[in-house]
N, C-alpha and C positions, 0 to 999 in steps of 0.2 A: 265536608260532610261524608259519613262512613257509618253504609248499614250491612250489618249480618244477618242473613238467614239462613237456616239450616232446613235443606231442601231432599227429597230423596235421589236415591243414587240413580243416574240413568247408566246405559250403555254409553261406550265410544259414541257411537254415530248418534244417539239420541243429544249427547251434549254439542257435539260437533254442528247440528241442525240448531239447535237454539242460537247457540254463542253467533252462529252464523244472520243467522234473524236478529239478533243484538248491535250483531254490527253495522245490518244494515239500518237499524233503528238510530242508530248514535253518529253515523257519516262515514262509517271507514268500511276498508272493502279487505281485510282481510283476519286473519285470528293468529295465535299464539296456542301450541300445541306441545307438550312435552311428555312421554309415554316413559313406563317402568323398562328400564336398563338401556334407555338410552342418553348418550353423555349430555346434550345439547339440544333444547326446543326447535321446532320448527315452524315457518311461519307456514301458511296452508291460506290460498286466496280462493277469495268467492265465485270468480269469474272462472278460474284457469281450473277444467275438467282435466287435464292428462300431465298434471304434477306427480312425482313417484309418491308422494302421500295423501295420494286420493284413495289407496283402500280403507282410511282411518272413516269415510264419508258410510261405511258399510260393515264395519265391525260392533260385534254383538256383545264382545269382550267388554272391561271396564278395565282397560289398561294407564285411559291417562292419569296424570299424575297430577299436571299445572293446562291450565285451559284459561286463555283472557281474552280479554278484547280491549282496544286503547285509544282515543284520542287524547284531545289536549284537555287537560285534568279531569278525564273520563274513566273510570277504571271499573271492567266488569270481570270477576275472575273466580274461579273455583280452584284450591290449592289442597290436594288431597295428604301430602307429605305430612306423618307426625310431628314432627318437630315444629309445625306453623300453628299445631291446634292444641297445643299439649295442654294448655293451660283453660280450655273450654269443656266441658265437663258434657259432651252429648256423646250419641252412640258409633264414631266411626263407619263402623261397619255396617252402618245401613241407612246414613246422611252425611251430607256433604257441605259445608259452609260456604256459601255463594254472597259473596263481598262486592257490593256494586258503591263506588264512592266517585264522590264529584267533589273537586278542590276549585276553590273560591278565585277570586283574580288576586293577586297580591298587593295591585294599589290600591284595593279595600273598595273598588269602585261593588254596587251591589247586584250587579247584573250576571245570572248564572251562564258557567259556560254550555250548558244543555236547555235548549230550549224547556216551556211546561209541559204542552205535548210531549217533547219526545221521551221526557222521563216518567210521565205517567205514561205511556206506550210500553217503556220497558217493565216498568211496574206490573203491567197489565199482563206483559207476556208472560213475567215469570211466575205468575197466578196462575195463567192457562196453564204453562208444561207441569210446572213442583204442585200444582195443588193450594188452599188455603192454609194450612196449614200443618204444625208437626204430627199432630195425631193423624189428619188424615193423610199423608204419607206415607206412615208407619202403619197404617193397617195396610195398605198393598200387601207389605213383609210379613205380617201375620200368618198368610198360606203357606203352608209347608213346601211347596212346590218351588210360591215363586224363593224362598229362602235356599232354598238347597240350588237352587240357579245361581243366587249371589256368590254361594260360597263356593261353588265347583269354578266360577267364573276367576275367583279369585284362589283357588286350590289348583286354577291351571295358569295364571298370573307367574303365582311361584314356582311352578314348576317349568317353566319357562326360564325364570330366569335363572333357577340352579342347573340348569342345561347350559345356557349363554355360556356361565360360570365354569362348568366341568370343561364345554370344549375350548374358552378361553384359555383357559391351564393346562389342558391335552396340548394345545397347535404351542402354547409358548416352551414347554418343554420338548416337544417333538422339536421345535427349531432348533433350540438351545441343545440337542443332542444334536444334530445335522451339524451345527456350525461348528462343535465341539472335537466331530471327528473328521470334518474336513479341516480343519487349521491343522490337527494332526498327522492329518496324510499330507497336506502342505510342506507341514515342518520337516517331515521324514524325506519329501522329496528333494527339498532345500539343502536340508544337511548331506545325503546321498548326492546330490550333486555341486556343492563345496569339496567334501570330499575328492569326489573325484577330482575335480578341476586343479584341489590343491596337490594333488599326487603329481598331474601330468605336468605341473611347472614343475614342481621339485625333481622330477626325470629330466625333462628339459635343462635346468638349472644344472644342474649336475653335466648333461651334454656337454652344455657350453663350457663351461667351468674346464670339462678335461681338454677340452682342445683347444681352449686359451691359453691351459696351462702347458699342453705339449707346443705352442708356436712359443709360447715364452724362452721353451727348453731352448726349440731349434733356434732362434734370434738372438738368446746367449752365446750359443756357440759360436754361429757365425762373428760375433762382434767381439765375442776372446781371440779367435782364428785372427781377425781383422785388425787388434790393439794390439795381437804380439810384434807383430812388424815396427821396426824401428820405435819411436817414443811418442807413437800415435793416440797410445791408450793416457799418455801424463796431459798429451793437447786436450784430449777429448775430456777428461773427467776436470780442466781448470775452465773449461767450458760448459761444461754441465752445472757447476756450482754456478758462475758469472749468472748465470740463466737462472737459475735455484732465486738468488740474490734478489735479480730485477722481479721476478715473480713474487718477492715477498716486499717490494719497494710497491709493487702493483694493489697491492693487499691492503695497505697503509697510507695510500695517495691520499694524503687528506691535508690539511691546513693545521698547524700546530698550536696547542693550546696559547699561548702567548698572542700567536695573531688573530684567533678568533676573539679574543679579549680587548685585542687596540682596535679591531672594530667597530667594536661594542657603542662609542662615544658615536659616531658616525650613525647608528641606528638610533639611538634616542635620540640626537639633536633632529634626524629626517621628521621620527614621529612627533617631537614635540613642535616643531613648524608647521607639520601637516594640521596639526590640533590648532593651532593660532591661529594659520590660513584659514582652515575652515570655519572658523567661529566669527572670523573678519568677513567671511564672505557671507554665511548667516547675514551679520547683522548691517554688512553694506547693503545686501539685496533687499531687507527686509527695509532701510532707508530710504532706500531707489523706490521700490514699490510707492511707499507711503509718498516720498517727495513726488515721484508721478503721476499718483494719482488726484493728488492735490488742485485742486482748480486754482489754488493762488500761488501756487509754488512759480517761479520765473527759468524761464532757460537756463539761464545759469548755472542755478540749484537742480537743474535738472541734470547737465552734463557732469557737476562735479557727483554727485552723488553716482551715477553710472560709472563714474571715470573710474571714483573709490573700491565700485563693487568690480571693478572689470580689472585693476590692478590687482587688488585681494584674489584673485580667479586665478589671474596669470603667473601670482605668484604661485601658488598654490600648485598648478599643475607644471613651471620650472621646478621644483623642488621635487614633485612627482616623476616627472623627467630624467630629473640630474640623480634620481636615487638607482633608478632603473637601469640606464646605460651605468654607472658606478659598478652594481652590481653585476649586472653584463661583461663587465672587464675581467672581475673575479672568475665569472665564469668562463670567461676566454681562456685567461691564464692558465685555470687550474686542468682544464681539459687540454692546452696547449702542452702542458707538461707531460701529462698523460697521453697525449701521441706523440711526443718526440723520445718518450719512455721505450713506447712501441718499436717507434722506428728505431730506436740504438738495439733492440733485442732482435727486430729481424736483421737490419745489419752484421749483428755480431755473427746470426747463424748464416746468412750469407758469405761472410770475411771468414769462416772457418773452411765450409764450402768451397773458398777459392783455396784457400790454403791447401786443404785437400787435395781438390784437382790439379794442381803445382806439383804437390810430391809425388798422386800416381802417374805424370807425365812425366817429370824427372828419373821414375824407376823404370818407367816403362821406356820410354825413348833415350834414355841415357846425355838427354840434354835441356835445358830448361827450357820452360815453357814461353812461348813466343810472346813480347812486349805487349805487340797487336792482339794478341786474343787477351793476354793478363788486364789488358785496358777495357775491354769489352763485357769482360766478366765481373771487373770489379767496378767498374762506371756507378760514380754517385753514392758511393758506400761513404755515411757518416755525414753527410753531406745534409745541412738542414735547408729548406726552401723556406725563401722570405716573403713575408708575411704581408698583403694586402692591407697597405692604409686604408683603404676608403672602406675596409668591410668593419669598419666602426662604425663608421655612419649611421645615422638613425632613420629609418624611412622617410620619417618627419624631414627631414634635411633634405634630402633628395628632391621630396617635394617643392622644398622652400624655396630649391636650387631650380627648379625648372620652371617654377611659375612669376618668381623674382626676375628670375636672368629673361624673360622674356617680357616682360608686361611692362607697358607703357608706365600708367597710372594704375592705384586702386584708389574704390571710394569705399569707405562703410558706412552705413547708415546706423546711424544710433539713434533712440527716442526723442528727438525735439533738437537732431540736429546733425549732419554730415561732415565725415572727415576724408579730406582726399589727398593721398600720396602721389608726390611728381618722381620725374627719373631719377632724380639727385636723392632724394631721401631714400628710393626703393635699392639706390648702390649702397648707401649708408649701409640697410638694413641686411642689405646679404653679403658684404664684406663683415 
């Protein structure tokens, strides 16, 4: 149920004092307040004196705009906005449409949600403030006095809010110039000092560059000076290439198409086992469960079903096993090669080094260089060190090794039944 009455216009604080009286007529303790040029309503409570909008409790103006009051399907509300009245044909500017409606229960039950009192109380009240009716409303507005009060009331409304207006637009362009020419001074001190920055490498740069270039000169010459001598310059440069060579063997260390290819069978057969295994172990466990959980199922039925999912597991993770140390090897190998690559290149510069020191001793001493020192100097050139069997091993092993090689007995307990390993089986198992 929904009734309209078009009531005359009060002040702020005259409506604020009713709506307030309304609510405490209808159960709630607070109102619903919305004023011209502000974005968003506020609520405004009955009890709390020193909220920041308790000067609305004492304003002479007629600023609000939306004013209600609410409980549950209670609604008392005066909605000043054009756009909510367009289509009601009375005088705006000097009555206001005051909409008090109560909504029914929705299970049709017939019991109102406002007591009869309290909606003849509201009734009653708005007779007291608005008057009986339109005419006598509208003669208040008859006096020229009080009329010219309306409109200055609302001739400083607007003027209010084309103020808001001008210094909203004043402070957004004053920003938007601020911001505008500090990025600019920003930018000019950024660029000024990239500039700079990028000057004092390129001096630097250039620094370096000539004195790099002048030790180049000088370590030319010495090493011309030093290769004219005997046929030192033909050792040195079949030396430089050997090195060149191993540097580009360095570059290329990789596994040749052909045996990345014979691989290949070796990685689908792992992955298509691990795919078996795991499907077999799915569906052994999911067997095991169901046979275990079964009240009739028998021992028996119980260990093999375990036995099925615990062999599908083991296989499962031997294959995971044998895939990992497999590939482990590869990766020995291929890094194996790759330091004995090493070691033959420091070698070589080592074994040129002794050679060296042979010939300045033979010119300089005029006899050759002593066995005992030649032996000291060249010790272990070319010389590969052999390689540790047991650092294949898998940690797993290790383990296997020290808990086998000691242990009496094991027992495992499995669901509905114990397995126990003597010495004889436990040498089996780590031989």
């Amino acid at each position: 149920m929904k009734s309209t009455k078009f009531v005359s216009k009060k002040t702020d604080a005259e409506l604020v004092s009713f709506f307030s009286d309304v609510a405490r007529l209808i159960g709630t303790d607070t109102i619903s307040v919305h004023t011209a040029g502000q974005e968003r309503a506020f609520t405004l409570s009955l009890e709390d004196e020193t909220s920041d909008h308790n000067w609305i409790r004492n304003s002479r103006l007629q600023s609000i705009t939306i004013i209600s009051t609410t409980i549950s399907r209670v609604h008392v509300s005066i909605d000043r906005r054009p756009e909510q009245n367009s289509e009601v044909k009375f005088d705006a500017s000097l009555f206001d449409a005051l909409i008090f409606s109560i909504n029914q229960n929705h299970g049709g039950s017939p019991s109102p949600p406002l007591s009869l009192d309290a909606s003849n109380a509201v009734n009653q009240l708005i007779e007291d403030v608005f008057g009986q009716d339109v005419n006598a409303a509208s003669a208040a507005f008859k006096d020229p006095k009080s009329f010219q009060t309306v409109l200055r009331s609302h001739q400083h409304i607007i003027e209010r809010l084309q103020k808001m207006t001008l210094d909203v637009g004043e402070e957004a362009s004053r920003a938007r110039r601020e911001l505008d020419a500090e990025y600019l001074e920003l930018r000019k001190q950024l660029d000024e000092q990239t500039a700079a920055e990028r000057l004092e490498a390129q001096k630097a740069n250039d620094a370096e560059r000539a004195l790099l270039a002048q030790k180049a000169d000088e370590v030319a010459e010495r090493v011309r000076a030093l290769d004219d001598r005997n046929n030192t310059h033909v050792r040195r440069e079949l030396h430089e290439k050997l090195k060149a060579r191993l540097a580009d063997r360095f570059k290329k260390l990789d596994l040749t198409p052909e045996t990345k290819r014979a691989r290949w069978p070796i990685h689908v057969g792992v992955a298509a086992s691990a795919a078996i295994l795991g499907f077999l172990i799915y569906f052994f466990t999911s067997e095991a469960l169901a046979v275990t959980g079964s009240a009739d199922s028998i021992a028996a039925e119980r260990i093999l079903a375990i036995a099925k999912s615990a062999t599908a597991s083991l296989g499962f993770l031997g294959v995971i096993s044998w895939y990992l140390r497999w590939m482990n090897r590869w990766f020995e190998r291929l890094a194996d090669s790759e330091f004995h690559l090493k070691q033959f290149e420091l070698d070589i510069t080592r074994a040129q080094w002794v050679v060296e020191t042979a010939f300045e001793w033979k010119m300089s001493q005029q006899s050759p260089i002593p066995d005992q020192l030649l032996e000291n100097i060249s010790r272990n050139l070319f010389v590969t060190a052999d390689k540790d069997d047991t650092a294949d091993m898998h940690p797993a092993d290790y383990l296997a090794s020290a808990l086998i090689g000691k242990a009496s007995n094991v027992k495992l307990a499995v669901p509905g039944a114990e397995i126990e390993f003597g010495p004889k089986a436990l040498k089996g198992a780590a031989g």
